[in-house]
Legacy VTK file of the C-alpha trace (Angstrom):
# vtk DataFile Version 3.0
C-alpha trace
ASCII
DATASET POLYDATA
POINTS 623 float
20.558 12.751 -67.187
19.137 11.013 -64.524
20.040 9.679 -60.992
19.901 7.623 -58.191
21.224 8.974 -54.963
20.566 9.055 -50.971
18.596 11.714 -49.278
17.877 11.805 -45.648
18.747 7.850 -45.048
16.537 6.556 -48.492
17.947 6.038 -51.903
15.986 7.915 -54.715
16.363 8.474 -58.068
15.419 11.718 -60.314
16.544 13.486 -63.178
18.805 16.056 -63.011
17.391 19.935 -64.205
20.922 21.608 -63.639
24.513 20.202 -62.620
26.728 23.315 -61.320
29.464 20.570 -60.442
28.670 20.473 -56.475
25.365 20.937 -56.482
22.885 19.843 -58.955
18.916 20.873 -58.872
17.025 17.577 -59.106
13.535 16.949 -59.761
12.474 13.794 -57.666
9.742 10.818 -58.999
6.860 13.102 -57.775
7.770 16.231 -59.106
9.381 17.246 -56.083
12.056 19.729 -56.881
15.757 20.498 -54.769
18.707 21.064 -54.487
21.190 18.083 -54.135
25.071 18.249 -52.890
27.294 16.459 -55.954
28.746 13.691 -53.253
25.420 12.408 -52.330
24.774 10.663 -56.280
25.922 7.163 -56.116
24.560 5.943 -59.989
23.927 8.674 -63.062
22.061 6.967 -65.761
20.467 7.504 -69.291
18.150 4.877 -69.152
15.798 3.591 -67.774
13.482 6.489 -66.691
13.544 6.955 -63.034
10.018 5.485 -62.604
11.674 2.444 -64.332
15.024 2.245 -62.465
12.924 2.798 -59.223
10.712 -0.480 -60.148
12.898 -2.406 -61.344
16.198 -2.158 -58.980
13.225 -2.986 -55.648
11.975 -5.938 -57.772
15.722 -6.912 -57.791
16.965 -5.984 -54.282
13.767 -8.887 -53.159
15.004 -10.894 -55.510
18.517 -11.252 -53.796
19.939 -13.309 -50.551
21.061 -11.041 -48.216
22.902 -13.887 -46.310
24.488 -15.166 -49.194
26.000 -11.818 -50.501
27.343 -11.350 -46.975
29.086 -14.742 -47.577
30.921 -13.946 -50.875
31.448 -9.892 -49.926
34.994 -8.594 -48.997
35.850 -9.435 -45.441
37.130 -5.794 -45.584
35.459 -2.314 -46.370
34.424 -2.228 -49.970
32.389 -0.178 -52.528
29.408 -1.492 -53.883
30.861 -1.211 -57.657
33.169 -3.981 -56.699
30.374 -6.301 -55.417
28.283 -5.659 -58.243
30.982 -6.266 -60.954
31.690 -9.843 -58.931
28.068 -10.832 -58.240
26.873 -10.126 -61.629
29.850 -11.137 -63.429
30.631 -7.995 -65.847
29.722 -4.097 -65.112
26.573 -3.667 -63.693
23.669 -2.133 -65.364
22.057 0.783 -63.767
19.037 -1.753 -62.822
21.622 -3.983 -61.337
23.685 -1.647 -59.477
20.421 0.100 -57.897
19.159 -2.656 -57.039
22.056 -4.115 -55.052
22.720 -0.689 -53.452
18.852 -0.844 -52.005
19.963 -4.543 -50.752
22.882 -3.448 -49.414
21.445 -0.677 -47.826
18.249 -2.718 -46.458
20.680 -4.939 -44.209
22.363 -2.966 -41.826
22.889 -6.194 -39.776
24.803 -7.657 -42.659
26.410 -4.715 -43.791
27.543 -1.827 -42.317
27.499 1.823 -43.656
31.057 2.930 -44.049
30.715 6.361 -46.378
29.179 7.057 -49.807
28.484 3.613 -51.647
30.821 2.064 -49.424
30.115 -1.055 -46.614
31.496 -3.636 -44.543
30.343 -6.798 -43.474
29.422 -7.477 -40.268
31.533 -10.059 -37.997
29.804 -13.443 -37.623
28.924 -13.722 -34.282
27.328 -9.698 -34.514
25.285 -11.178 -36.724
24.120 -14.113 -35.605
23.249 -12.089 -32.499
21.083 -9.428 -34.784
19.067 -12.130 -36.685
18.568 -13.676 -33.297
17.560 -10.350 -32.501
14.720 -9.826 -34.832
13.844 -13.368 -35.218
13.146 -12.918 -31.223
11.409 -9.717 -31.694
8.946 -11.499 -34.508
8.322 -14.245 -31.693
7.486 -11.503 -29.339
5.430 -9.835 -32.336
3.343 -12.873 -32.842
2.882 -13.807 -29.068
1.548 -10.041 -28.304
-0.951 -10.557 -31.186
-2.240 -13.234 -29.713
-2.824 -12.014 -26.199
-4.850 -8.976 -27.781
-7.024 -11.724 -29.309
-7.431 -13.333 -26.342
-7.768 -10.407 -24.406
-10.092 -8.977 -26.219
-12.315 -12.342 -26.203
-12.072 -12.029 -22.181
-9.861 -15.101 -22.075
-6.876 -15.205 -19.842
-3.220 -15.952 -21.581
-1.989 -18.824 -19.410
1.448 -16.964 -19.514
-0.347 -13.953 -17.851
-1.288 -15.924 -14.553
2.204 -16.118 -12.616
2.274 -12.096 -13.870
-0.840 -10.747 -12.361
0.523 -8.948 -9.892
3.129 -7.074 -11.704
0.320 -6.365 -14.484
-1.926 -5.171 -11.523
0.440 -3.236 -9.493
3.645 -2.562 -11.404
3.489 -3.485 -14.778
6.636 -3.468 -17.058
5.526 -1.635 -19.558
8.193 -2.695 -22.358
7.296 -6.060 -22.252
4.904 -7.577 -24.550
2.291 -8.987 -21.913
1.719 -4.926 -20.989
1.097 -3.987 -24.203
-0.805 -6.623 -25.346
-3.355 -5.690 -21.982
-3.077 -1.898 -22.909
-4.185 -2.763 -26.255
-6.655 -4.816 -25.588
-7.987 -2.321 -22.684
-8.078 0.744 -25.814
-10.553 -1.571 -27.706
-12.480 -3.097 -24.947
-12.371 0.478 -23.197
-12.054 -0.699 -19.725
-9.134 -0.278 -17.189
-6.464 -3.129 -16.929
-7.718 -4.261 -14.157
-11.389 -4.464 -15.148
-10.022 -6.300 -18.200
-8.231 -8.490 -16.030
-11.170 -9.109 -13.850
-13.547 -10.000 -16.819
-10.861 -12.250 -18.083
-11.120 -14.053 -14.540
-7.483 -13.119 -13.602
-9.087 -11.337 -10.274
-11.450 -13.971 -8.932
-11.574 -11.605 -5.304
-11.940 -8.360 -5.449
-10.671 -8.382 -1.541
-7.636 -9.939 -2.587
-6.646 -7.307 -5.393
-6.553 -4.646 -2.417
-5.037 -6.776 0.099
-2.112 -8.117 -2.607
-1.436 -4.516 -3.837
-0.942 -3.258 -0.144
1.604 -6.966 0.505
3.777 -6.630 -2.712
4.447 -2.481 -2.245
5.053 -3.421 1.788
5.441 -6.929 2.383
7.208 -8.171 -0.869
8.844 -11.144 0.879
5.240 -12.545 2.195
3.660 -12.473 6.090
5.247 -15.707 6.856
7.546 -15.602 9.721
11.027 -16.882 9.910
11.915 -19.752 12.111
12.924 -18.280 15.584
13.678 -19.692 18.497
11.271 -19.398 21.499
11.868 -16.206 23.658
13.081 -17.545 27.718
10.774 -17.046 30.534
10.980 -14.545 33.116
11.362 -15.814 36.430
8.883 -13.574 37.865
6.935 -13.405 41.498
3.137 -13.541 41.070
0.897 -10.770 41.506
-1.704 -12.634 43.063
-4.863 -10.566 42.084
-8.081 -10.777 39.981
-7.268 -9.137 36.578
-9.452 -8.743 34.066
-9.235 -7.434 30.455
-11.708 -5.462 28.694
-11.256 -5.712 24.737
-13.340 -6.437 21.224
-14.272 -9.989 20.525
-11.763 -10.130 17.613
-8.795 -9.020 19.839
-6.210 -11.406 20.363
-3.258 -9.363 21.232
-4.435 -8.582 24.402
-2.310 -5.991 25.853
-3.752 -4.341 28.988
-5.857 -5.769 31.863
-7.028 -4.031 35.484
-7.291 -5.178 39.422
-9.010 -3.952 42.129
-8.234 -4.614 45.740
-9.805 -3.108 48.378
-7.223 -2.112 51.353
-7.176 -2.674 55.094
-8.237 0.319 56.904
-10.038 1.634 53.702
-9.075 2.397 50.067
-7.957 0.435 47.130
-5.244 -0.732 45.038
-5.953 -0.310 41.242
-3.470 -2.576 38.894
-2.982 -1.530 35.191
-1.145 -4.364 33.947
0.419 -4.404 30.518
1.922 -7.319 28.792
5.319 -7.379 28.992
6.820 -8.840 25.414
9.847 -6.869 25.942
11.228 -9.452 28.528
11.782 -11.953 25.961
11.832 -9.716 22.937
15.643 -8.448 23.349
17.105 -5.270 21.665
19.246 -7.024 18.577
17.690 -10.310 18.667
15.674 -12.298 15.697
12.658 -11.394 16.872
13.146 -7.760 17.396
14.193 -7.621 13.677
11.227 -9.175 12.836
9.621 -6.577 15.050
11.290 -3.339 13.807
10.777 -4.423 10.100
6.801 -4.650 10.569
6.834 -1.687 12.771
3.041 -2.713 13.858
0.279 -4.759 13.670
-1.466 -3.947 10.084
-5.328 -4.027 11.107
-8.234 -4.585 8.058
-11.719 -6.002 8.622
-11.425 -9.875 9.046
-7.844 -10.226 9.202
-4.535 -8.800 10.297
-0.903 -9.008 9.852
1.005 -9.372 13.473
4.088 -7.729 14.089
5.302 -10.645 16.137
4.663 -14.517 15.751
1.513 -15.962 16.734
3.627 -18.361 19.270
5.325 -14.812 20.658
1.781 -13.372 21.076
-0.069 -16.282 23.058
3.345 -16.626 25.076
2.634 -13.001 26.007
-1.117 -11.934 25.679
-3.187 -12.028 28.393
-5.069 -14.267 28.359
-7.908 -15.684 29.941
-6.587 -18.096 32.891
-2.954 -17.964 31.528
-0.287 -16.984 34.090
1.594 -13.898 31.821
4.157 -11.343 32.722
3.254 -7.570 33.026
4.740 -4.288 33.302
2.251 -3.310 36.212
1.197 0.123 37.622
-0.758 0.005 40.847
-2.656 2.821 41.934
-2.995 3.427 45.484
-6.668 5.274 46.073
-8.118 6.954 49.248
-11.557 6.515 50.049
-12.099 9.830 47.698
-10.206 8.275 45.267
-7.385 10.190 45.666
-4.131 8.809 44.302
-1.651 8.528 47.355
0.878 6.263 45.888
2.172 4.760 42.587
4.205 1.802 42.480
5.627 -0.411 38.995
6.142 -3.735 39.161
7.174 -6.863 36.697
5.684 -9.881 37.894
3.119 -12.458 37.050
-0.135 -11.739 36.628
-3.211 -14.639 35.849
-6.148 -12.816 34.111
-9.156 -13.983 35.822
-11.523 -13.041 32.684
-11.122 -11.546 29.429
-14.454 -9.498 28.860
-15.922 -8.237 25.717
-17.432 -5.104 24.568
-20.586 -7.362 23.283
-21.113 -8.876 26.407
-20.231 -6.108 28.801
-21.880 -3.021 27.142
-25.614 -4.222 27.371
-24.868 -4.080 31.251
-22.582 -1.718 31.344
-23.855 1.644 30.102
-25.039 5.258 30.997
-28.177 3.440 31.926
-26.805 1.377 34.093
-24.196 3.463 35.767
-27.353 5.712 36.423
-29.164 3.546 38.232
-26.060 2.069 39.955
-26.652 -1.209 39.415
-24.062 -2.900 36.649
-25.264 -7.106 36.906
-21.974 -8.173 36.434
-19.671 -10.504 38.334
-16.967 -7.732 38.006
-19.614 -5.370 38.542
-17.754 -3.462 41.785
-14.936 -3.394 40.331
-16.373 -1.839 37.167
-18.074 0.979 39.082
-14.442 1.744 41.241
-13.059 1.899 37.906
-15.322 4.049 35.958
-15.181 6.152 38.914
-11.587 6.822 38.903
-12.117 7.202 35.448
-13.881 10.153 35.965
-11.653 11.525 38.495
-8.735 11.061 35.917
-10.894 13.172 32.814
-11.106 15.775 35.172
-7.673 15.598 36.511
-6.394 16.308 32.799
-9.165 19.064 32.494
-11.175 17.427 29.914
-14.487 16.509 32.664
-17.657 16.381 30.688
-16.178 16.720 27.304
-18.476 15.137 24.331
-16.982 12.782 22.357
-19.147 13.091 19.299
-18.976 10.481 15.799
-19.089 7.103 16.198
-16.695 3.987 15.655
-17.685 1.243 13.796
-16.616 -2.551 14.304
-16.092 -4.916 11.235
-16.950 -8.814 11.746
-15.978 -10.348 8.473
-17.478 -14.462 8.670
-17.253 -16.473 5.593
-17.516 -13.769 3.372
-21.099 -11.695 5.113
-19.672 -8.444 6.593
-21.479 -7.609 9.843
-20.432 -3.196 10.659
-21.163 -2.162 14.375
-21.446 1.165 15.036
-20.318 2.450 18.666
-20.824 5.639 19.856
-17.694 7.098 20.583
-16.841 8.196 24.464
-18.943 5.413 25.818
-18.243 4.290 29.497
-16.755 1.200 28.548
-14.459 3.112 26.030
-14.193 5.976 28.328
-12.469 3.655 31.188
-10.076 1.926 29.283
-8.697 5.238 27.540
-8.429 7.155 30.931
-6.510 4.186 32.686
-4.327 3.805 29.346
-3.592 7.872 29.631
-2.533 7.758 33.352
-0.520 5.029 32.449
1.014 6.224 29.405
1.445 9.824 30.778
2.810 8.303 34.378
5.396 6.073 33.001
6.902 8.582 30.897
7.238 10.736 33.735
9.154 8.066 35.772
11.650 8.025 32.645
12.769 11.496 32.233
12.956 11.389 36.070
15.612 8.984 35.629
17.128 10.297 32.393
15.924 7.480 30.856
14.751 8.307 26.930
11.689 7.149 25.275
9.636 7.919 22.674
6.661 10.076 23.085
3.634 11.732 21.220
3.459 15.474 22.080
0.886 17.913 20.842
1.158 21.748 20.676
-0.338 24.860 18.784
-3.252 21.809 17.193
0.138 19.587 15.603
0.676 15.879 16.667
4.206 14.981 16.173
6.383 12.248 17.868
9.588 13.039 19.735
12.369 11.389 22.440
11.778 14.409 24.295
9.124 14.388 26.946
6.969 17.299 26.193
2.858 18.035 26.859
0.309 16.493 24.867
-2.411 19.122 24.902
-5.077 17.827 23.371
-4.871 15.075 26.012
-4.314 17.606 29.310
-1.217 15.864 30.159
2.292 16.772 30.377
3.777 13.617 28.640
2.711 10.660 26.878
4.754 7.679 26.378
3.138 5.051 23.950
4.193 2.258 25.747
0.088 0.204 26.791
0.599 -1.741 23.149
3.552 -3.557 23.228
2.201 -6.688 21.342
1.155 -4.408 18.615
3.449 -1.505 18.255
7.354 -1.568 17.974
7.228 2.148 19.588
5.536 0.696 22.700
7.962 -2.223 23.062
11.144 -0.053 22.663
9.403 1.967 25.444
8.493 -0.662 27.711
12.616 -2.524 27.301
13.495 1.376 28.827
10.699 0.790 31.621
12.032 -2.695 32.537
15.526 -1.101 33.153
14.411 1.540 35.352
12.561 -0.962 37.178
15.201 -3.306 37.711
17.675 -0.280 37.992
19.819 -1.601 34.744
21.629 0.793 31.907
18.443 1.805 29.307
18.824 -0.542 25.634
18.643 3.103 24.619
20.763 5.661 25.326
19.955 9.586 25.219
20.467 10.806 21.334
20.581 6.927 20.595
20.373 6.723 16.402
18.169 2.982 16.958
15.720 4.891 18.755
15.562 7.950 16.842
14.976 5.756 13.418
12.195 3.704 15.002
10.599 6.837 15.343
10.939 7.972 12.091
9.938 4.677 10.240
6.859 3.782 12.730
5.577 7.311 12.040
5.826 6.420 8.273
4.283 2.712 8.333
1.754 4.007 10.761
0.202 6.131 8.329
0.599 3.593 5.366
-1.224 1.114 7.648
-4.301 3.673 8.498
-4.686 4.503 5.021
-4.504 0.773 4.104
-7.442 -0.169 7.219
-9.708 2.696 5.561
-9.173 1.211 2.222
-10.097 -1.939 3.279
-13.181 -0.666 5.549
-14.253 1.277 2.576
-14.036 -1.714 0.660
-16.145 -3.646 3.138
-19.062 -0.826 3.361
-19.049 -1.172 -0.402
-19.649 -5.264 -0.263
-22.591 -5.125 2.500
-24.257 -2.589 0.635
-24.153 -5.138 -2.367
-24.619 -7.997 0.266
-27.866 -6.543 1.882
-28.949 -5.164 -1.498
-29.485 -1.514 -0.340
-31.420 0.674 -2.787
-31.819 3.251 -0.833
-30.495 4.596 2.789
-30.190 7.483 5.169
-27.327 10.082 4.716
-25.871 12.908 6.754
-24.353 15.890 4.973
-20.811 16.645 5.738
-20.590 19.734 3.288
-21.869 20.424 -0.208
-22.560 17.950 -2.140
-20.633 15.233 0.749
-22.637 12.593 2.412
-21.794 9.921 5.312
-24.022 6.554 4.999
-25.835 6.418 7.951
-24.432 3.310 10.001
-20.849 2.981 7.742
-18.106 4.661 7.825
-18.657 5.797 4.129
-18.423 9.427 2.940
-19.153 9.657 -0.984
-21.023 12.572 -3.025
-24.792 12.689 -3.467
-25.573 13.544 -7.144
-28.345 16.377 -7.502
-28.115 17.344 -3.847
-28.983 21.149 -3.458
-26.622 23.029 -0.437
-28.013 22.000 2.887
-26.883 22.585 6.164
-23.936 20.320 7.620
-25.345 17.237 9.653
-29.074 17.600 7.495
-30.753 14.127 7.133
-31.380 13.378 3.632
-32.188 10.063 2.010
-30.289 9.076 -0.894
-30.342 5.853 -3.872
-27.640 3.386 -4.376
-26.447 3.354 -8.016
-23.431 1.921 -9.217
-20.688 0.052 -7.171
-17.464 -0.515 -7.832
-15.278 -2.852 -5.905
-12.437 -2.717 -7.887
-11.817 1.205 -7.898
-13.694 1.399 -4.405
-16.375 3.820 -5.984
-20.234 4.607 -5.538
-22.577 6.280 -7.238
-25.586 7.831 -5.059
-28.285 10.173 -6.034
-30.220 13.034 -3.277
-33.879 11.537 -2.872
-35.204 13.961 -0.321
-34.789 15.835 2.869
-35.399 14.027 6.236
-36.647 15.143 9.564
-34.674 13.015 11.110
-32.038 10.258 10.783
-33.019 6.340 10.650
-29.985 5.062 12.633
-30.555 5.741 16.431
-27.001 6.497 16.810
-27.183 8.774 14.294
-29.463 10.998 16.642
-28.085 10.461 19.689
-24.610 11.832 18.004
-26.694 15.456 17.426
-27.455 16.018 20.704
LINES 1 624
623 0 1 2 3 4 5 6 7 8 9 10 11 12 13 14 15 16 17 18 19 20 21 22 23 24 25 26 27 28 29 30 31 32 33 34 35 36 37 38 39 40 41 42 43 44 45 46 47 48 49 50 51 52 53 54 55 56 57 58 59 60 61 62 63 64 65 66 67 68 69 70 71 72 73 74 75 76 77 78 79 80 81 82 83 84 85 86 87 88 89 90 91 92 93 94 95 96 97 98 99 100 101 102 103 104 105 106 107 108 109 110 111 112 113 114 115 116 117 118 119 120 121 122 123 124 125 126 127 128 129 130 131 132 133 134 135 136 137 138 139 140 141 142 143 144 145 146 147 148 149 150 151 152 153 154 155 156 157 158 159 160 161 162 163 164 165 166 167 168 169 170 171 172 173 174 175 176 177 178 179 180 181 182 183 184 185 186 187 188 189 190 191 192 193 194 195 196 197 198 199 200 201 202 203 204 205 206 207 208 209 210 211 212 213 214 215 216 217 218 219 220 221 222 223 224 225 226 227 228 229 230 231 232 233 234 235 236 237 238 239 240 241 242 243 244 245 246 247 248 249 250 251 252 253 254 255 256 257 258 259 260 261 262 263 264 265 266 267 268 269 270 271 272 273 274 275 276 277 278 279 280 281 282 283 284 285 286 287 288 289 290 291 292 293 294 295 296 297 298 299 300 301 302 303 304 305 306 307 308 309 310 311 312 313 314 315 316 317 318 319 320 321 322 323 324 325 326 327 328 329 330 331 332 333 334 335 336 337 338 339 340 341 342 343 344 345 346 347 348 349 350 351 352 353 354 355 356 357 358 359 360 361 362 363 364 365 366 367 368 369 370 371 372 373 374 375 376 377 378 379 380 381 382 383 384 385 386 387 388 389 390 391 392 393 394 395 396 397 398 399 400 401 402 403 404 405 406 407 408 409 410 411 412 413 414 415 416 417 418 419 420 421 422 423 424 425 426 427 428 429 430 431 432 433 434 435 436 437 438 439 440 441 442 443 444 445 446 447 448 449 450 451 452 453 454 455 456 457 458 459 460 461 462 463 464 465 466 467 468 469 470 471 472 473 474 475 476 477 478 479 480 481 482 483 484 485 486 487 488 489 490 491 492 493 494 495 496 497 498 499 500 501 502 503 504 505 506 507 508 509 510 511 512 513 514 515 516 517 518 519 520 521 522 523 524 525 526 527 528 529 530 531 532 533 534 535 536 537 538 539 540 541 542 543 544 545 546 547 548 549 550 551 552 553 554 555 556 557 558 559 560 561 562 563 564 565 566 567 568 569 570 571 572 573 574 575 576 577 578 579 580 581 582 583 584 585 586 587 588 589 590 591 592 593 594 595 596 597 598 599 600 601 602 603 604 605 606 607 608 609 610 611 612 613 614 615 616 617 618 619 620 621 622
């Protein structure tokens, strides 16, 4: 006896060693034997031979139309006997019954599994909606075979263009254009962006960082919405010489400085900070504009405002422009003694707007030494860097070495220019110390008043930010308000909207335990940090492309630790293959392999030991 039954989901057929009524032993086509429950047989049969049956009933089952058996089947639940007897017009034979039943059973989207032999068919419109189904999924089938092909040629799907950046950044990976590329990457054995890249999908390599960092954290785009204009201030003028002192790339130019000398001896020092926050209102368009950017986002040859270019030149100051400014004047002895402090809003018209190129070759250590700074702002320079002085000592931090260096990135047409600056110059050093007064002074004024703000404290080595004034030690101060960069950091112009109501003696935007303040904080900490780590990227990025740019085989290296190296004149720290433990700050020379622009990697090998380094910098830094 043989027969044809379902085991796990298939049907089978066998021959049947024992039948104890429930159970039967059954030997399977391959000379599998088991045990088999009585209710799972749906055909016993003499002949053919299983083999046979097997062959036979699958040639049948192709041979029949699935949709046209749905069309003359039962509306209703029925068995497949019935069909059989109806389709083939008399009792089937065991050929004919097995073979419908593996039909039957190889359509579940035209007939539906009720019990043992038994099915339904399935409504029309279920139906149509499976074979669209499939016949969708074939489509997709087809379509994914052909990106691999093209893929794997290094040709770019035209459907894969307006996807790039989801492929890129945040691919979907159950649609078909993800696996296609994740196929295609496992035989090509690159990364899907490499891929991509060799496919011509990335034609910048600039432009794959830069879009990552806007669809994560500007999905909407850098335009900004139309706004209207902010009102002018009607404000008295200040009637002094200002002057700013910034990079030549700077064009949110925040803080500028006066000097006036007094009757009778002694001088007036002006720190005057643009003063956004007089048309920028708590509430308004632009301040939600403001608070959603948070900051400027700085990278080498470009930048994303946090206000509208209009709102910046309306407030920057610059050169020969009549601007308002939050202004701190500094009344000075002839010792330079601070004997008054007085904050104004007002008008100020910036006489000059200098730049670090221009100013540093005349304004130096050198120069300051001999006491001679060829300058037409040269007195007021000297007064400046003088106070200066007296400040850095005031905080307790006189004579302190500022060691490392900063590095400026001119990006023209493509050519990277990097600049390194030795940290704690004069030029640096006076701007910082006037910032710090100002910053620390102002936030004094507040919590005289009860006014909050938000500051950056510093205790026990930690850097937090808080609405409570507390000391900054790292700094030597006792508060510090961030409010000297109000064109480039929502923190600062929240802060300065509280300084313009002391001022004017009007109730704070912000009141103590306000919840707007108290977010700001938290998200400007948060996109602060996402911006730094995006600038580095991009600076690291940069490094990479003028070491490719000047074709550098070879260049000087200080060791940070191990095997750790920093380029000498970059800001580029990356590992030095074969490099035997040498002390920290050792000169070595090492060779340029590799570069990657796309995962931001370099490969260098140790060359040798050096006596000293090649940048000048470099050397001055270790002394």
């Amino acid at each position: 006896m043989h027969i044809f039954y379902e085991e796990e989901g298939s049907l089978k057929a066998g021959t049947v060693l024992a039948d104890q009524t429930t159970s039967l032993q059954v030997e399977a086509l391959h000379g599998k034997r088991g045990k088999l429950k009585a209710q799972a047989v749906l055909l016993r049969f003499e002949r053919p031979t299983p083999a046979e049956l097997t062959v036979q009933a699958q040639a049948l089952a192709a041979s029949l139309d699935a949709d046209f058996l749905w069309e003359v089947c039962p509306q209703e639940e029925f068995a497949y006997e019935d069909l059989a007897r109806e389709y083939f017009g008399q009792a089937p034979d065991p050929v004919q019954a097995a073979g419908l039943l593996l039909k039957l059973h190889g359509c579940p989207m035209h007939f539906y599994k009720k019990g043992r032999g038994r099915y339904k068919s399935a409504p029309a419109d279920a139906l149509k909606a499976a074979l669209a189904s499939v016949e969708r999924k074939r489509l997709q089938a087809e379509a994914q075979r052909v990106y691999v092909e093209q893929l794997t040629a290094f040709a770019l799907p035209e459907d894969f263009r307006p996807l790039l950046p989801r492929l890129l950044y945040k691919p979907d990976k159950a649609g078909i254009e993800w696996k296609a590329l994740e196929a295609a990457c496992h035989a090509a054995k690159l990364s899907p962006a490499h891929l991509l890249e060799k496919c011509g999908g990335i034609p910048s390599s600039r432009d794959y960082h830069l879009q990552r960092f806007l669809l994560e954290h500007f999905p909407e785009g850098t335009a900004f919405p139309e706004l209207p204009a902010p009102a002018d201030a009607d404000l008295l003028d200040a009637g002094v010489q200002a002057f700013s002192i910034d990079d030549v790339t700077t064009t949110e130019i925040d803080d500028a400085f006066s000097v006036a000398s007094l009757p009778g001896g002694g001088w007036r020092v002006g720190i005057h900070i643009a003063a956004p926050a007089l048309g920028v209102h708590s509430g308004d368009g632009l301040d939600a504009v403001a608070r959603r950017r948070l900051s400027t986002v700085y990278m080498p040859g470009d930048k994303i405002t946090m206000l509208p270019e209009a709102v910046i030149h309306r407030y920057t100051l610059g050169e020969s422009l009549p601007r308002p400014a939050c202004s701190l004047y500094l009344t000075l002895s002839p010792e330079l003694d601070i004997t008054d402090r007085e904050t104004r809003l007002e008008q100020v018209t910036i006489a000059a707007n200098l730049r670090h190129d221009a100013l540093e070759p005349v304004f130096n250590e050198a120069t300051l030494a001999q006491g001679k700074i060829d300058h037409p702002f040269g007195p007021e320079l000297k007064l400046l860097w003088q106070l200066a002085q007296r400040l850095e000592a005031g905080r307790g931090k006189a004579n302190e070495a500022q060691r490392g260096l900063d590095y400026n990135f001119y990006v023209e047409a493509e050519r990277i220019r990097i600049a390194p600056r030795r940290r704690g110059s004069p030029l640096d050093k006076l701007v910082a110390e006037l910032m710090i007064h100002a910053n620390a002074e102002w936030g004094r004024q507040l919590a005289e008043h009860g006014i909050p703000g938000i500051y950056r404290v510093q205790s026990n080595g930690k850097v937090k930010m808080s609405t409570v004034p507390a000391p900054h030690q790292g700094l030597g101060v006792a508060q510090y308000l961030w409010a000297s960069s109000p064109l480039r950091r929502y923190v600062d112009l929240l802060n300065q909207r509280q300084i313009i109501a002391m001022i004017r003696g009007d109730a704070p935007a912000y009141e103590p335990g306000s919840e707007i303040l108290m977010a700001a904080m938290r998200e400007f900490e948060l996109a602060y940090e996402v911006y730094g780590d995006f600038q580095r990227t991009m600076e690291r990025y940069w490094c990479l492309r003028w070491l490719l740019q000047e074709n550098v085989r070879e260049i000087g290296a200080e060791v940070v630790r191990e095997s750790l190296v920093r380029l000498e004149g970059l800001p580029l720290v990356t590992k030095a293959l074969g490099m035997t433990a040498l002390a920290e700050g050792s000169a070595v020379r090492v060779a340029v392999g590799s570069i990657d622009l796309l995962d931001l990697t370099l490969q260098c090998r140790y060359v040798e030991n050096r006596d000293r380094f090649s940048h000048p910098f470099f050397d001055l830094d270790q002394k």
